[in-house]
N, C-alpha and C positions, 0 to 999 in steps of 0.2 A: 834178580828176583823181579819179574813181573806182577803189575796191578791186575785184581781183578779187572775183567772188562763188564762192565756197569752198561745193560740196556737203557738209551735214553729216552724218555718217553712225554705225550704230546702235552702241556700245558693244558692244568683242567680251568682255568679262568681268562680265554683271549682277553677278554676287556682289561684286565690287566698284565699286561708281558713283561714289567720289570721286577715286580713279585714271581711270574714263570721262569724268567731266567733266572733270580737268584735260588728254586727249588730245583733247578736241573743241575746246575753248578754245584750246590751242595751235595746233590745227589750223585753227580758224577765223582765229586769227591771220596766218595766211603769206599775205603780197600781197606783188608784185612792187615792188622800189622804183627811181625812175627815177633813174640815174645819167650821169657825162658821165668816159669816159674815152680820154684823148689828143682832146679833141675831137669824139669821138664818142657817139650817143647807146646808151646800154644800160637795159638791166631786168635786175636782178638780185632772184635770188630764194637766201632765205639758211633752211635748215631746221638752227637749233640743236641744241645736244644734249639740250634738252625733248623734242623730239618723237622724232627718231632714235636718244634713247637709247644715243651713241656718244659717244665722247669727241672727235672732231673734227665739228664741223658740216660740213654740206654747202652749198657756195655754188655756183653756177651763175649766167652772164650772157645774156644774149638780145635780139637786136637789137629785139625789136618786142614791145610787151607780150599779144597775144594767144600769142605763142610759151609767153612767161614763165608766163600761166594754164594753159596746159594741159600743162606742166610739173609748176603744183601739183596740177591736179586729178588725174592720175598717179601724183602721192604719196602722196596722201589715199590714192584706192584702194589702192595696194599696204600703208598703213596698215591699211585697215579689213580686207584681204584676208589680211596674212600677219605683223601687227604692225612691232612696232621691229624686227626680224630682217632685215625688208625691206631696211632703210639699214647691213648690214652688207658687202654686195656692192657693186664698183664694176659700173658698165657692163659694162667689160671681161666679171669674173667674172661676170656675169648672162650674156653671150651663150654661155661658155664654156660655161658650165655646159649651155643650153639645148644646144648641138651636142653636149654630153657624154650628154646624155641622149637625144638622138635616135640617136646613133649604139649605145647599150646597148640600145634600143627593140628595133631588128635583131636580137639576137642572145638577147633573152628576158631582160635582165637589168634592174637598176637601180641609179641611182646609188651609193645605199646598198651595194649588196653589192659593187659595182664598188671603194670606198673600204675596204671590210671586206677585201675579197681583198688589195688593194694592202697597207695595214697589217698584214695577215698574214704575207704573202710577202717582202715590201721590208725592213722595219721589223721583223724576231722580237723577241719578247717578250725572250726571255735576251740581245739585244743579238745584231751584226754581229761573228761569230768568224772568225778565217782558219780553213781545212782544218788547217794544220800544227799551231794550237792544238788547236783538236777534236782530231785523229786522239793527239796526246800523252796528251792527258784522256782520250781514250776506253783509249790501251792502259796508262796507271795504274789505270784503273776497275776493269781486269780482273787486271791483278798485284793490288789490292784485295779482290779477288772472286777470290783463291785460285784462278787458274787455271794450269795446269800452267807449268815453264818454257820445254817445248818448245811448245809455245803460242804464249807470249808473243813469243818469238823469232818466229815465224811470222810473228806479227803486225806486229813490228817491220822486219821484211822486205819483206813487202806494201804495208806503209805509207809505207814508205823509196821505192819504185816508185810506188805513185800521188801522192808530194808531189812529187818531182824531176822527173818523164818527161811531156811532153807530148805528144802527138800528132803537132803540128805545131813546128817551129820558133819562130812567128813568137805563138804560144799563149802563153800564162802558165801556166804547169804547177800543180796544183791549193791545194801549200800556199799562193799568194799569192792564190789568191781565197775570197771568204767561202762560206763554206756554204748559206746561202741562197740563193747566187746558180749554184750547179751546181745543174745538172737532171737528169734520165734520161738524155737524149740526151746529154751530158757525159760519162757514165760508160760509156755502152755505144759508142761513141765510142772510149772511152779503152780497154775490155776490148777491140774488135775491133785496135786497134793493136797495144797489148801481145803477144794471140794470134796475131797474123801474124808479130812481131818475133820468137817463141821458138818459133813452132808447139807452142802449149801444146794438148794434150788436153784432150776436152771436159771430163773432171773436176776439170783443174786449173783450168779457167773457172769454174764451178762451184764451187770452192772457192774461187774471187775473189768471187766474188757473195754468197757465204754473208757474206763478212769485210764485206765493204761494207753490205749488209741490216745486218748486228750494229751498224756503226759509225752508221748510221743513224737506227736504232732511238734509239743513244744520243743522237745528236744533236738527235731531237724530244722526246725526254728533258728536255734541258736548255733545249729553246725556239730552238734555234739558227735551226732552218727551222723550218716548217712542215707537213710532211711525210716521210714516209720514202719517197724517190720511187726507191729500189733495190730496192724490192718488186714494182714493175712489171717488172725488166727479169727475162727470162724466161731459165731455165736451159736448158743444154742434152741431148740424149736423149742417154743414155748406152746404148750394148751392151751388152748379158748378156755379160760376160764368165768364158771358162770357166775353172773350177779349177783349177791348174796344180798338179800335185803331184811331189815323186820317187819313183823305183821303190826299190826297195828296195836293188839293183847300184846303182842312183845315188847311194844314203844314204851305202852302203859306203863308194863312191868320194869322196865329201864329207870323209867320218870319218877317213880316210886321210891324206887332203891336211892335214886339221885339225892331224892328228896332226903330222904331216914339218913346216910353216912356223910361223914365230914360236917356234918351242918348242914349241907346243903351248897357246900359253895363247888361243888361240882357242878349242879345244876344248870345254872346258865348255860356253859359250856356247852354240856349232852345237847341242852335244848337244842343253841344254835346251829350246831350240827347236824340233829334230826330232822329240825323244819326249818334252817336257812340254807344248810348246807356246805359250809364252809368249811374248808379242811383244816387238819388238825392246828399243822404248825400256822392258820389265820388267826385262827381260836386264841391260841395263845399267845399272840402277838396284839390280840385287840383291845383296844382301851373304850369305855363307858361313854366318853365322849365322840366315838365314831359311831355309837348305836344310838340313832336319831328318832324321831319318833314313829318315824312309818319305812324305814329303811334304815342297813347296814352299808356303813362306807368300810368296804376295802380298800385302801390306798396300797399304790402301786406298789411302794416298796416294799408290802408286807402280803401282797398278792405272788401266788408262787409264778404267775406266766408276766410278773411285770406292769401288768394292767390294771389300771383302775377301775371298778365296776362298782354299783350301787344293787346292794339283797334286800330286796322287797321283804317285810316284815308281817309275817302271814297275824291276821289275828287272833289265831290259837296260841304262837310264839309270844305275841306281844303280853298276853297272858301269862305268862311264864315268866317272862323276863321283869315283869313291873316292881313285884316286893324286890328285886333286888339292885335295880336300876342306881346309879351315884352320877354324879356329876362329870366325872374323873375317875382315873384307875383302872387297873387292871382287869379283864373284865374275870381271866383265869392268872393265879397267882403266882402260878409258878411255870414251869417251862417245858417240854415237849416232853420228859424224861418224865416230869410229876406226872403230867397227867396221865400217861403212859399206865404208870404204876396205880393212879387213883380208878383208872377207868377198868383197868383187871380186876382190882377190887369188887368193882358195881356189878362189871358180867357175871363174876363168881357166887356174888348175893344174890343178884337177882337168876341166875342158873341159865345164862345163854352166852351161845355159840357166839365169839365175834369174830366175825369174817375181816379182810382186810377194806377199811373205808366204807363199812356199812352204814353208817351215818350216813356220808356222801351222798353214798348211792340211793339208800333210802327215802333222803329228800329230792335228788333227783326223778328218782321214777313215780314217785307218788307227788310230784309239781306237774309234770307230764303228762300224766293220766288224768289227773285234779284238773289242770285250767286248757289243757288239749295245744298248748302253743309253743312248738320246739326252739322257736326263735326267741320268747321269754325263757321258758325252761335254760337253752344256752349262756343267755346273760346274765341271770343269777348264778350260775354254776361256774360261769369265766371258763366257759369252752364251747367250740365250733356244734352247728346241729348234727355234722354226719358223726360225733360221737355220741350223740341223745341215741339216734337211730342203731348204731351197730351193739350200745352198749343196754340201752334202758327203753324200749320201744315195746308196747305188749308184754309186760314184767309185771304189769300192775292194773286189778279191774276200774274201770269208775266207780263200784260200790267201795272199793276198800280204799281207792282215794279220798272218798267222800269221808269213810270214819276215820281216817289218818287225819285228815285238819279237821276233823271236830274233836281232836284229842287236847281236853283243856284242863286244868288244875280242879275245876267244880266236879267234874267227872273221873277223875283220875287219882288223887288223892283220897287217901283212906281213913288214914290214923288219923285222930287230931290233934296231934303235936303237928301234922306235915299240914295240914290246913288252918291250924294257927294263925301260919308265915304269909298267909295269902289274903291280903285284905279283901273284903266282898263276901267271903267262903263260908259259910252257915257251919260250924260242928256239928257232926252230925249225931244223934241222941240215942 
């Protein structure tokens, strides 16, 4: 019985030749050996872990010894062609791989980045988080990050809605699946739902997408995905919407109403909103002690853009605010939600439309038109002039500026229960 004869082939590492020759010697070794099993005849051919470099050998049988040579001279080759790495693959994984890589051919890709993507995407580096953990870490991150309370709350709201509410029934709603594994389409998906269920305006969407971007962000942060894939989903166009202000008969009729319900201790509030201009959650944030005698101290941490600024105290307001002035204290007593509720009240009694921040705006454009100085107008309001100009610019005559600050309690009070509360105020007979 004759050895196979075994092609020898050239040494793939000259800089080393006592490692080449011990791969040729073992290589030259492998002949098929005849065996008999259950009665039958075989060739088996047995490539140890000398040459394959594996810790289990590779043994294979073959009916006929021509089969069993061209077996080994196939190994040889895949030896001399791509080393020990060759005998890491079974069959199997060899064909797979070859259809894996035909079908990535198609599409401009290669294995490699095919495995790089998958490990990317599958697999995040920071580990497999659910939503519910994320979205918790992300709204500590930002209680951490000194973000306002009414913020937070927002956020806690939002997040309460995208953990619990699916789309579908038959869905797993997002705190049970991991981060990695929602996509765009997941989320816009989930915003088109949500907006049908409440008929939210396009700002309120809007302001879903900003929260989700934010939480995003954080999550490629910490490795969770891979991406921020709520950067793609595209906001919606919003209208110019126009400035809603009130007339100055409307102030009146505001001031009034103030005056007659709850006692009165709405009033300050409306005031300082009408003719200082300060927004809501300021209002409710502000203590008697920051209202000075010719000026309102916003402090930074209770100012919504962070800045500290000083509101000139018109003398119409100062008017307003005197019977109720304290040392101390709250100047509104309860919190953004109260007044919320008190101040629907007022519009209702007194029969007008309230737009969104008409206060604001109101004091804004009739400062504007009143003292003509956008760079004043600016600093009382704690914002830049090119929003006076795009927002509140020609909104309001100099005549109806003029009667909007002569709007005073001697003139604007009626009954005399409301002009009782106003020291100086004559009852009128």
């Amino acid at each position: 019985m004759q050895p196979a004869k075994i092609v020898p082939f050239a040494p793939s590492a000259p800089a080393a030749p006592k490692r080449a020759k011990r791969q040729h010697k073992a290589a030259n070794r492998i002949e098929p050996k005849f065996v008999k099993i259950g009665g039958k005849d075989y060739w088996r051919v047995r490539l140890g872990s000398r040459v394959t470099k594996q810790a289990q050998p590779i043994q294979k049988y073959f009916r006929s010894k021509i089969e069993a040579d061209t077996f080994i001279r196939q190994q040889v080759v895949l030896l001399q062609n791509q080393g020990t790495a060759a005998f890491s693959l079974s069959d199997s994984q060899r064909v797979a791989a070859v259809h894996a890589i035909r079908q990535l051919a198609e599409v401009g890709a290669t294995l490699g980045e095919a495995v790089e993507y998958f490990l990317k995407h599958a697999k995040p580096v920071g580990g497999v988080t659910l939503f519910k953990v994320g979205t918790e870490a992300f709204i500590q991150n930002r209680r951490e990050f000194n973000c306002k309370p009414r913020y937070i709350r927002n956020l806690e709201s939002q997040a309460n809605l995208l953990q619990t509410i699916a789309p579908k029934k038959e869905e797993a709603p997002f705190e049970a699946r991991p981060i990695n594994e929602i996509k765009k389409k997941d989320l816009e998906r989930w915003l088109a739902f949500r907006g049908a269920a409440e008929e939210w305006s396009p700002k309120t969407r809007n302001n879903y997408i900003i929260t989700l971007r934010a939480m995003w962000k954080f999550f490629t942060d910490e490795k969770w995905c891979a991406e921020n894939v709520a950067t793609a989903i595209n906001k919606s166009l919003l209208d110019d919407v126009p400035t809603v202000l009130f007339t100055p008969d409307e102030a009146r009729k505001l001031l009034c109403v103030a005056m007659r319900c709850f006692d009165g201790e709405m009033l300050p509030g409306i005031a300082i909103g009408l003719f200082g201009g300060l927004r809501r959650s300021e209002i409710c944030e502000l203590d008697w002690s920051e209202v000075k005698a010719g000026f309102i101290e916003v402090k930074a941490a209770k100012a919504k853009t962070r800045k500290r600024r000083a509101v000139q105290i018109q003398p119409n307001l100062a008017k307003w605010l005197d019977p109720f002035r304290a040392v101390s204290g709250p100047v509104v007593r309860g919190n953004e939600d109260w007044f919320e509720e008190k101040r629907k009240h007022l519009a209702s009694e007194a029969k007008l439309t309230w737009a969104r921040n008409v206060l604001r705006h109101s004091a804004a454009s009739y400062h504007l038109a009143g003292f003509g100085d956008e760079n004043s107008t600016a600093l009382q309001m704690g914002h830049s002039p090119q929003v006076l100009f795009d927002h509140y610019r020609e909104l309001v005559t100099p005549e109806a500026a003029a009667e909007f600050w002569a709007i005073e309690p001697e003139s604007t009070l009626e009954d005399a229960e409301s002009r009782a509360k106003f020291p100086g105020i004559e009852p009128k007979i």
